[in-house]
N, C-alpha and C positions, 0 to 999 in steps of 0.2 A: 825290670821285666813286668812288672805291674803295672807300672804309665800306660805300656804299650796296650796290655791288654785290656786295662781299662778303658783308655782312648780310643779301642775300637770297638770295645761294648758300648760305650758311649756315642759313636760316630755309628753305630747299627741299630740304634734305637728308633729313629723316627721311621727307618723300613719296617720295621717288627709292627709300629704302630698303622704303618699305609699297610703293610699286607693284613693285617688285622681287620681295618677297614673294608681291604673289597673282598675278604670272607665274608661279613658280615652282610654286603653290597649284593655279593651272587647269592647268597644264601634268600636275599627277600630278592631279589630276581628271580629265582627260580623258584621261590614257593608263587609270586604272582604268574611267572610266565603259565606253572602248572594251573591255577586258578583262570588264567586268561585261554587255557589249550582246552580246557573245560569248559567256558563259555563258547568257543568257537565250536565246538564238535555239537554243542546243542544246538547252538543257533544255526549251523550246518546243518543239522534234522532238519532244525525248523523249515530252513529255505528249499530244502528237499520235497519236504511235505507242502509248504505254500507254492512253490515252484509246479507242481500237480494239480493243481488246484487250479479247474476248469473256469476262463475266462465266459461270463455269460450274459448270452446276449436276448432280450425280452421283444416279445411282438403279439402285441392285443391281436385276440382274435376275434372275440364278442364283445360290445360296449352297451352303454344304455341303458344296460338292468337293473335290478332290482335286488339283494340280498341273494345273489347267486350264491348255494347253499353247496350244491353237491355235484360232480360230474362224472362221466361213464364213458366209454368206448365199445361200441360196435365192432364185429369180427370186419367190418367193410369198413372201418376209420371214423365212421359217422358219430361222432360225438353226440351225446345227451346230456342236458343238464336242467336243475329245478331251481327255482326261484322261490320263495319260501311266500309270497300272494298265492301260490299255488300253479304255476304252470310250467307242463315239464313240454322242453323244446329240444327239437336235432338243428346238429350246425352241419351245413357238407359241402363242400367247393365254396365256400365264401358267403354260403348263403346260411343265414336260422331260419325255424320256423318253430309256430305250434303246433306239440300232434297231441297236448292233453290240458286242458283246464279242470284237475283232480276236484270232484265235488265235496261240498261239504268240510272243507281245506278250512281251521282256524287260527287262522294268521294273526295271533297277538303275542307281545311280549317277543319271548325267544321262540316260539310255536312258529305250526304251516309246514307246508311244503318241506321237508328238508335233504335226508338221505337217498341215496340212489346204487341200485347195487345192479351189474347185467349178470346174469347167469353164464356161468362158465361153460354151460353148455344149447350158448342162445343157436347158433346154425343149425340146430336142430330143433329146439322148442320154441324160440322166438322170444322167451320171458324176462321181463325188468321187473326191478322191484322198488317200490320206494317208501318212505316211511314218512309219516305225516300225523299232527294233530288231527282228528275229526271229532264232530260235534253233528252228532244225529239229536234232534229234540234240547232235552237238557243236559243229556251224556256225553260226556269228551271224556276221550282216550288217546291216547297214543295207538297206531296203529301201520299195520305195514302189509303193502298191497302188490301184488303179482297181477303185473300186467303183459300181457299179448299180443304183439305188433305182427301186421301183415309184412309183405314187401315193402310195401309202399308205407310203413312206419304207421300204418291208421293203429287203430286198437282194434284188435276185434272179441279181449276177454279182460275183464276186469273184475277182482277180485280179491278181497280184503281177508289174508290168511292170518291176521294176529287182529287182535281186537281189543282185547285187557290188559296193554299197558297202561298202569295210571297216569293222568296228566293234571296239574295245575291251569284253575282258569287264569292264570294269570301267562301263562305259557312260560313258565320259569322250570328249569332243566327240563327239558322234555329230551333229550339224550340223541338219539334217533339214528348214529352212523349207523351205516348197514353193509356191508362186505359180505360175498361169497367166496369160498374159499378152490383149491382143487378138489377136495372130497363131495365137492357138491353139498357142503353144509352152509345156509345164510347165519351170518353172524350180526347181531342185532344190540346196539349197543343203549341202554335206558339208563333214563335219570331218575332223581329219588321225588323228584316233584316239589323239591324243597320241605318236605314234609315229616318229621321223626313216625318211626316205626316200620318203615318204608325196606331200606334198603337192608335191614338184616331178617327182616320178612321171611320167610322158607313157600310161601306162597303167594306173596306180590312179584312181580313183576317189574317192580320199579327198583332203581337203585341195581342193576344188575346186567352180565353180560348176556345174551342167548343165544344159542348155537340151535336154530331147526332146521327143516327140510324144506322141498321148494312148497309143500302146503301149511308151514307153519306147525307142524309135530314136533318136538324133542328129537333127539338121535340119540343113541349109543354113546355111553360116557362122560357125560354131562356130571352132575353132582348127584341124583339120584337122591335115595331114601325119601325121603318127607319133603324134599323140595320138588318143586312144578318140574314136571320132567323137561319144560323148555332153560330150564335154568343150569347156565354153565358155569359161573361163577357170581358171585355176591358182595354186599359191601360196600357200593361205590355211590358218590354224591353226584359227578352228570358227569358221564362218557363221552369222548366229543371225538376222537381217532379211532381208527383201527389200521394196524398194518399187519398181514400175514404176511408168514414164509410160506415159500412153495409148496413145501410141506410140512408135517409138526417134527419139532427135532425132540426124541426124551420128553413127549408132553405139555410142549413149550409151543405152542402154534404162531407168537408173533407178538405183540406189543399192543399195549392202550393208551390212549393219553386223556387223562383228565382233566375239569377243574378243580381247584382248590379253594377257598372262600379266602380268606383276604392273605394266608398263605401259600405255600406248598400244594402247586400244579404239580400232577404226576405225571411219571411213565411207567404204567407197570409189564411185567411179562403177561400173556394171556396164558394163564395155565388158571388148572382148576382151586377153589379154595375163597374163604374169606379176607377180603380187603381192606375191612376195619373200621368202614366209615359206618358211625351209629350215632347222629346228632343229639337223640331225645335224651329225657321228656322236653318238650317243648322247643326243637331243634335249636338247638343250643349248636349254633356255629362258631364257639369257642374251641370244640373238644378236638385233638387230632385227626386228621386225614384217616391216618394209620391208627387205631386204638389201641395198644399192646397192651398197656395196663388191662384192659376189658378183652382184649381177645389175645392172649399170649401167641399165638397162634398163627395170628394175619400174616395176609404177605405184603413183606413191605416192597416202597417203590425202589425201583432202581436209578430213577433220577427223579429230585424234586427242585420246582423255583426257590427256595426257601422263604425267607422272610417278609417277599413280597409276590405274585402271582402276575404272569405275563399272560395269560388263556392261551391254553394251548389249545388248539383243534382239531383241525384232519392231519394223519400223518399216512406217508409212505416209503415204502424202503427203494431204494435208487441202486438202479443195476446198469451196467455197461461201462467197459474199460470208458469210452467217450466221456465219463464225469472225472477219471484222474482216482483223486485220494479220497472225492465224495462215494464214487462205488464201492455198495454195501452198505452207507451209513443210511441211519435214518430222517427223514425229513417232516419236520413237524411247522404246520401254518400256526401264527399266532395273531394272534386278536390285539388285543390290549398293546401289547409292545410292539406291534406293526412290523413283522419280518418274518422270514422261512428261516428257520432252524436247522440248521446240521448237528446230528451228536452220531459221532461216530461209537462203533457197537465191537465190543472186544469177547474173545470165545469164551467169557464167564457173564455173560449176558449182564455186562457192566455198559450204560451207556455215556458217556462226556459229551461235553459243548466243543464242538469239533469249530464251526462258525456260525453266522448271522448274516443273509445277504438279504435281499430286495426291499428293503427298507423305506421306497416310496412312493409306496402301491397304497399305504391305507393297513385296515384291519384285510387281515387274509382268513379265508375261512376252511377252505379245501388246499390240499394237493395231492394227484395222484400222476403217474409214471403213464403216458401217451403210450400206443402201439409203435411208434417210433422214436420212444426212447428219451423224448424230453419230457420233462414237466413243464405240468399246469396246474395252477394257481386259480383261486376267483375269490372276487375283494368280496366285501360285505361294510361297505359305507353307507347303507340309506339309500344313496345316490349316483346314475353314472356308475353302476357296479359291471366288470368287468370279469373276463377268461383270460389270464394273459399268459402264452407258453415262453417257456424260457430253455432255450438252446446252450448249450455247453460245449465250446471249443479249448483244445488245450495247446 
């Protein structure tokens, strides 16, 4: 009886050894299949989110310029925009013109002509604003101007409401975005002039964001005590974006983008408070963006280039189903690394690199959201500098 039984333990062994086998078989089948069901359901987001992700299409509007700096819209379409030689032009049915050669404009370095803001409440006042280097005599400042157009686009008021921002004769950060917001407050954004002692100042005006009215006052809410009452926040080495929300959310009114010296370009929230930047003695552009060690306090950014710096510039925030998955993020021009930025914006006011498109336009210096819905761009090459809008089909 033992033969038998052995003989068929023996004669049942090599199955005991193959069903062992493909235990072992499904077992790493099924941890990869899990591993592979996992990859597909991401990469299924992915093509989700890419798959929305507005095909787009670009068509020059203006060519020929010069350091097109800033651009504006009219309640009637008629675009505005500045050149930083100093003259601010309207485009309308295919045609530009000039309707201002800004006097006294000191166009060196990064200086001149630069910001342009319309009043949120132009069909009724008629008023543009724009912000520029001048040089009366031996005095240059930074300075930002409320202008006055008839029907017919002439000027008929010109009138220099800020006067003592400081500037570098070398025209290095002279900061100069300018936005109006819905509260009718101008947002005024200044550089530190490259200059230590500058930007944590409580009474310069440089290195700093400003929030006034349309005569260049302070308003309600700003940082108050011992600082300029045009001063809304402080800190900052050269401002180069502004993008508001509609409204301010909890004190949060919209986003800044700065530069960074040979690292960490920012994006910070615009809320009120110190930003940290304090180069001196002797502007020492070693020392962080952010100082925490010196100011436990600052606010830090919520996005930074890190280790190298692309120049971030103008930004704005992009509305309408028509952009896909880019509506709502934000869009930032950049300089140095030659593209428009997407970083998409999540409800803890966290920003990410969402994408990187138009990549062969040059240095880009503006964008802002047209009355219909597409952006536009404008290069800043030296040469042959363009407006180029760019359309979104999905």
């Amino acid at each position: 009886m033992s033969k038998p039984i052995f003989s068929e333990t023996k004669s049942h062994k090599p199955y005991y050894i193959i069903a062992f086998i493909f235990v072992v078989i499904g077992a790493i089948y099924f941890l990869v299949f899990q591993n592979d069901t996992s990859n597909v359901q991401k990469s299924t987001e992915s093509r989700i989110v890419s798959s929305n992700v507005p095909t787009l299409k670009t068509e020059t509007i203006v060519g020929g310029l010069v350091n097109v700096w800033d651009i504006g819209f009219l309640p009637n379409g008629t675009m505005l925009y500045t050149e930083r030689p100093g003259r601010l032009s309207a485009f309308k049915d295919g045609k530009s013109r000039v309707i201002q050669k800004v006097s006294k404009v000191f166009a060196e370095g990064e200086g001149g002509l630069l910001g342009l803001a319309i009043d949120t409440k132009y069909s009724e006042n008629s008023n543009i604003f724009v912000c520029y280097d001048g040089k009366v005599g031996d005095k240059l400042n930074v300075k930002v101007k409320r202008i006055k157009l008839d029907y017919e686009l002439k000027v008929v008021e010109d009138k220099d409401i800020i006067t003592d921002i400081p500037a570098n004769e070398s025209g290095r950060h002279s900061g100069c975005r300018i936005r109006m917001d819905n509260e009718e407050h101008l947002w005024v954004g200044a550089g530190d002039t490259a200059s230590s002692g500058i930007s944590q100042n409580h009474k310069s005006l440089g290195g700093k964001m400003l929030r006034v009215d349309r005569d260049g006052k302070g308003v309600e809410g700003n940082m108050g005590g011992d600082f300029d009452p045009r001063i809304f926040n402080f800190g900052h080495r050269n401002l180069q974006g502004i993008a508001l929300f509609n409204k301010p959310i909890d004190g949060v009114y919209g986003y800044s983008a700065e530069h960074g010296t040979d690292v960490d370009d920012e994006i910070n929230l615009l809320i009120k408070g110190n930003f940290g930047w304090d180069p001196g003695p002797g502007y020492d552009e070693n020392v962080p963006m952010t100082d925490l060690k010196k100011y436990p306090d600052a606010k830090k950014a919520i996005w930074s280039s890190g280790d190298s710096t692309i120049a971030v510039s103008g930004a704005t925030l992009i509305e309408g189903e028509q952009w896909g998955s880019y509506n709502g993020a934000l869009a930032v021009a950049v300089l140095k690394d030659q593209k428009l930025n997407i970083y998409s914006i999540d409800k803890g006011y966290k920003v990410t690199n969402l994408d990187s498109i138009l990549k062969d336009f040059g240095r880009l210096r503006s964008v802002i959201q047209g009355p219909d819905g597409n952006l536009f761009i404008t290069t800043d090459n030296n040469k042959n500098d363009k407006i180029i809008k760019i359309i979104p089909k999905l």
